[in-house]
N, C-alpha and C positions, 0 to 999 in steps of 0.2 A: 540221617541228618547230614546237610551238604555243609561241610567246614569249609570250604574255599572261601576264601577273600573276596569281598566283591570292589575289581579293581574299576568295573564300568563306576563307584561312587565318587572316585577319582581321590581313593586314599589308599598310602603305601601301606606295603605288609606292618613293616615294623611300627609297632608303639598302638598297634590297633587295639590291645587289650591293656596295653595302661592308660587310653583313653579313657574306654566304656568303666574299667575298674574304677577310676575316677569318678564318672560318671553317676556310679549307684553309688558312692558311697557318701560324697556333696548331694545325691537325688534323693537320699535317704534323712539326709540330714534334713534337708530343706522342705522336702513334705510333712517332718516333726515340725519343723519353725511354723508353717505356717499352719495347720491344724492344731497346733499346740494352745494358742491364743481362743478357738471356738471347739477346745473337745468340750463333747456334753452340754454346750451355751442352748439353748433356744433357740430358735430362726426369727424369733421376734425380739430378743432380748441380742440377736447380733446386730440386727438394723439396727435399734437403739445406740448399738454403743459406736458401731462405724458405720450407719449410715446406709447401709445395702445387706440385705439377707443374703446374697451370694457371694461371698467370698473371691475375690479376683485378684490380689496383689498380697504379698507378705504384711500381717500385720501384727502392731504393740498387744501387749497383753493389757488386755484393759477390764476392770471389774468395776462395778460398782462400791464406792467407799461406805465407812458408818454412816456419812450425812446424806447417802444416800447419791451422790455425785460420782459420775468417772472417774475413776482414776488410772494413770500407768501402771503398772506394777513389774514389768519388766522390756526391754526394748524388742522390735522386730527380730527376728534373727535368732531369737533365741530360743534351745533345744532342749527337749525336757528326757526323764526318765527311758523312753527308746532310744535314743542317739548314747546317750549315758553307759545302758547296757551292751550296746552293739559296741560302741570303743573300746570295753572290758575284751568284750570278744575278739576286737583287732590286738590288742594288748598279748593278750595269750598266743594269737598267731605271729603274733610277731617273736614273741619271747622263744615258740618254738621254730621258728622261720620255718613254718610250713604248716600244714594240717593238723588239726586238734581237733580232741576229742572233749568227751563230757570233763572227763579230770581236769585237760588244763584250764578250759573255763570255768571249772570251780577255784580251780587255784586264784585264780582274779574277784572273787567275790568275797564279801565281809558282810557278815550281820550288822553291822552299824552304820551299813550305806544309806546316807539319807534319802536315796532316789528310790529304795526300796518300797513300795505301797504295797496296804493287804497281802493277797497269796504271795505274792515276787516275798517280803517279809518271813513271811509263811516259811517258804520254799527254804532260804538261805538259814533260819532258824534249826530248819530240818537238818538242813548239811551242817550246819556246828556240830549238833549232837551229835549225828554220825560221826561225822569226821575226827572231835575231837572228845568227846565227854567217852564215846564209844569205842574208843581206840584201843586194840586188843592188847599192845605194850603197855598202856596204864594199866592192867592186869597181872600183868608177867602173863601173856598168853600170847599163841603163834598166830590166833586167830577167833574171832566172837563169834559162835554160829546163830546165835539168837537175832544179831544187830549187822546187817548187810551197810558196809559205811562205802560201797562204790558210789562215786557221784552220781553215774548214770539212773540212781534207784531215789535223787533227792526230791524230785516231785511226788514219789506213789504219797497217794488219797488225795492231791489236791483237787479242789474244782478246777474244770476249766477256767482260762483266762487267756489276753492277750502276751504275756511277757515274753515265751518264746518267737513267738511270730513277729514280732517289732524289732528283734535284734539279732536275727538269724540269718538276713544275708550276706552277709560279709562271707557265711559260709559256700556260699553258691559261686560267690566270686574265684576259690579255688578248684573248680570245678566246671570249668569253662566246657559247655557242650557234651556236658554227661550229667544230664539231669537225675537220672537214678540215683544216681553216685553220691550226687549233691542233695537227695533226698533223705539218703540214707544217713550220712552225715549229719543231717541237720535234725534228724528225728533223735539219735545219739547224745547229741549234744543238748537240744531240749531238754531230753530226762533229766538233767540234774535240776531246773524249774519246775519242768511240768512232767506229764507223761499223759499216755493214751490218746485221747482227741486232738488236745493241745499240741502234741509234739508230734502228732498226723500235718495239722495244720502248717507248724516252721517249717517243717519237711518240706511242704509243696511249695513254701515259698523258697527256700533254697534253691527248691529243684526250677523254678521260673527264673532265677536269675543265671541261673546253669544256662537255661534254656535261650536267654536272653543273650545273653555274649557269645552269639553263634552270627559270622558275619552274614548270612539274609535272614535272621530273623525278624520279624515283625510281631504289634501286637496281639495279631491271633494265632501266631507258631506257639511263641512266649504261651497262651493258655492252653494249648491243645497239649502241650508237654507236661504242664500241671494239671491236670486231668487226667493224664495215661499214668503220672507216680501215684494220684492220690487213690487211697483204701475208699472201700465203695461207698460210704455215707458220704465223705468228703466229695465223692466226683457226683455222685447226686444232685448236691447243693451248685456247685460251679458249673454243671449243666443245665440244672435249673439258672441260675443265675446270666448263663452265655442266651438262654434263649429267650430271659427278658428283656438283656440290651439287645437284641435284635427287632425285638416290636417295640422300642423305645425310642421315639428322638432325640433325645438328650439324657442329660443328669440329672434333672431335675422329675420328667416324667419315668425316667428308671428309678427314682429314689421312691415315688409314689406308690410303683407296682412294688416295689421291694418291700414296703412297709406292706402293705393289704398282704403280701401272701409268702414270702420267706423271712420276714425279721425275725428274730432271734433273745438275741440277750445284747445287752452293750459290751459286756465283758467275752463273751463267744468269741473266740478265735476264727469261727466257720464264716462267721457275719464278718468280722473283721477283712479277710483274706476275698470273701466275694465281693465286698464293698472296691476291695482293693483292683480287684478282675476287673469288675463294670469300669471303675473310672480307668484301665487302662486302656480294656478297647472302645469305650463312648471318645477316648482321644487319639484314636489311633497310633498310641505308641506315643506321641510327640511330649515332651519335658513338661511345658507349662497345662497345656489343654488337661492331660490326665491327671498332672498332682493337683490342680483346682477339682478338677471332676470328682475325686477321692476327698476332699476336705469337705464339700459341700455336700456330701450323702447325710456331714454331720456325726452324729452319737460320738465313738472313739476315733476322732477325725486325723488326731495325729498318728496314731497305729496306722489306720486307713491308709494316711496318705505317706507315710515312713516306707512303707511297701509299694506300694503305685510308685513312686517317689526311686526307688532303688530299680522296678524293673524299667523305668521308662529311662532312667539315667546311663543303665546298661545298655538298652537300645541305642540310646543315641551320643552317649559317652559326653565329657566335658565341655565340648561346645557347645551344645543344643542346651545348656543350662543359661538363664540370661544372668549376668557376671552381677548386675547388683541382690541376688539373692545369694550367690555365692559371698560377696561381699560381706552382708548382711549375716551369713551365719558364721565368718571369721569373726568380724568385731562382735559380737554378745557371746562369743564361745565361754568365755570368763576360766574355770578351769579345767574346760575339756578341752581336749587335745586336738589341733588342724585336723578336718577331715584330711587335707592334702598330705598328711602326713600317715595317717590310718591307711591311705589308697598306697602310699609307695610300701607300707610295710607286708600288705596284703599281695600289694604288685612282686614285691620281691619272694615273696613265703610260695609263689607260681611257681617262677621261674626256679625257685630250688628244686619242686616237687618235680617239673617235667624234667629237668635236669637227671635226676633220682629216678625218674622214669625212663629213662634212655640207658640211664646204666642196667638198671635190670632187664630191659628190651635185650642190651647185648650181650649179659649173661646168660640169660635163658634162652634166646633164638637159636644159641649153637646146639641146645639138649633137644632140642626139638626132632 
């Protein structure tokens, strides 16, 4: 993998990665805004309510009221349960200025999170017990061999679902061009929601935003690197998936083939994350093109495009976002925290780590 800078773009060394970090973290945010408004809608019940079955601009959450009439229910810009959970996740990295495991993102979750649906519910119910009803000191014991209360065990038996995959890049961001790494990471950290398929699946999206923040990466590097981490069902699907966008002309005719012949579940994480692949290389990598390309495949639109959304923002970092979606997701943030503020805590939790990596580079080189 070539780390060299690429100066022919005519951008300096420095600030190249608290660009692109920027980049996915606002790209993530804003692919939730704007699929958040048409997760699960109809393609005939979207034209209805604004007017175009395809999706091209950020837009209000709009439902139908009792009397049967439109109504608002919340403004453009605004982020739901994935951006929710991914901030927790910045939170802990920040709290440890630097890399985290399953623990410290347990430490940020509460059974009483409203953002919690179904399994995510499920999951963090699980970790109370463990964590606390199961706790070997309410015993007077050294340790419960019956009740395993590691966070990383807080998913075993749930179904599949998206919850890992939606909020898991932030992890890839410390892991700039070591996709493995970032895959590994990110499957760790998953356990304490999910495990097995599910925590296969955040993995690879980890390991894509890993892959992404490598200065020539492009669209199709970003996928060939999630397919070389993912376990063999997973690369199955994303191979199968690479080689429908390639007889597809668009979004639209990939969404067609996708339906007849790998749909899945709405709640699959494998659909989620392929949905997510298509719309970034039908866009060639570029900010707007893919996070629309990902909203408009439809079912779990804001998962879809939270991920699309984070590798395409990595690729092309904070300027290739156009300023009034970033806009748009400051004013409705209400009491979630600035992405702009998520990215410098994650920007800074790097530079400790490589910091930390240089010292033991020069520890250890001399035993060598």
């Amino acid at each position: 993998m070539d780390l060299t800078p690429p100066m022919e773009m005519g951008m300096e060394q420095t600030g190249w990665l608290k660009s692109r970090i920027e980049g996915a973290m606002y790209g993530g945010a804003i692919g939730d805004a704007i699929g958040g408004p048409v997760e699960a809608v109809p393609r005939d019940v979207i034209e209805t309510l604004h007017g175009s079955a395809e999706v091209t601009d950020m837009l209000p959450y709009i439902r139908p009221s009792e009397s049967g009439q439109p109504e608002v229910k919340a403004p453009a810009g605004k982020t739901t349960d994935d951006t929710h959970f991914k901030n927790l996740l910045c939170q802990a990295i920040l709290n440890k200025g630097g890399r985290v495991d399953a623990e410290d993102f347990a430490n940020e979750l509460t059974v009483d999170d409203k953002f919690a649906y179904l399994i995510m519910r499920m999951a963090l119910i699980r970790l109370q017990l463990q964590r606390n009803n199961y706790a070997a000191d309410r015993y007077g014991q050294s340790h419960m061999p019956m009740v395993d209360t590691a966070a990383h065990h807080g998913g075993k038996g749930l179904p599949p679902a998206n919850g890992a995959t939606m909020m898991i890049s932030p992890v890839g961001m410390l892991y700039p061009g070591q996709p493995r790494e970032a895959y590994l990471a990110g499957y760790e950290i998953a356990c304490a929601i999910q495990q097995g398929y599910s925590a296969d699946m955040a993995g690879v999206v980890a390991a894509g935003v890993a892959a992404a923040l490598t200065p020539r990466a492009d669209a199709s590097s970003v996928v060939n690197e999630m397919i070389a981490v993912a376990p063999q069902s997973a690369r199955a699907l994303l191979n199968a998936t690479r080689d429908l966008v390639d007889k597809s002309a668009d979004m639209a005719s990939f969404r067609e083939a996708f339906h007849q012949r790998l749909l899945i579940h709405f709640l699959d994480p494998g659909e989620v994350v392929a949905a997510a692949v298509a719309g970034l290389l039908i866009g060639k990598g570029r900010f707007a093109e893919s996070t629309l390309n990902a909203v408009n495949f439809g079912r779990d639109a804001d998962s879809i495009a939270t991920i699309t959304g984070a590798l395409a923002g990595a690729l092309g970092g904070i300027s290739a976002i156009p300023d009034k979606w970033i806009k748009a997701v400051d004013e409705s943030r209400q009491e979630e925290p600035l992405q702009s503020d998520m990215a410098a805590a994650v920007y800074q939790a790097l530079q400790n780590e490589l910091a930390s990596t240089r010292q033991w580079s020069e520890r250890y080189t001399a035993l060598l």
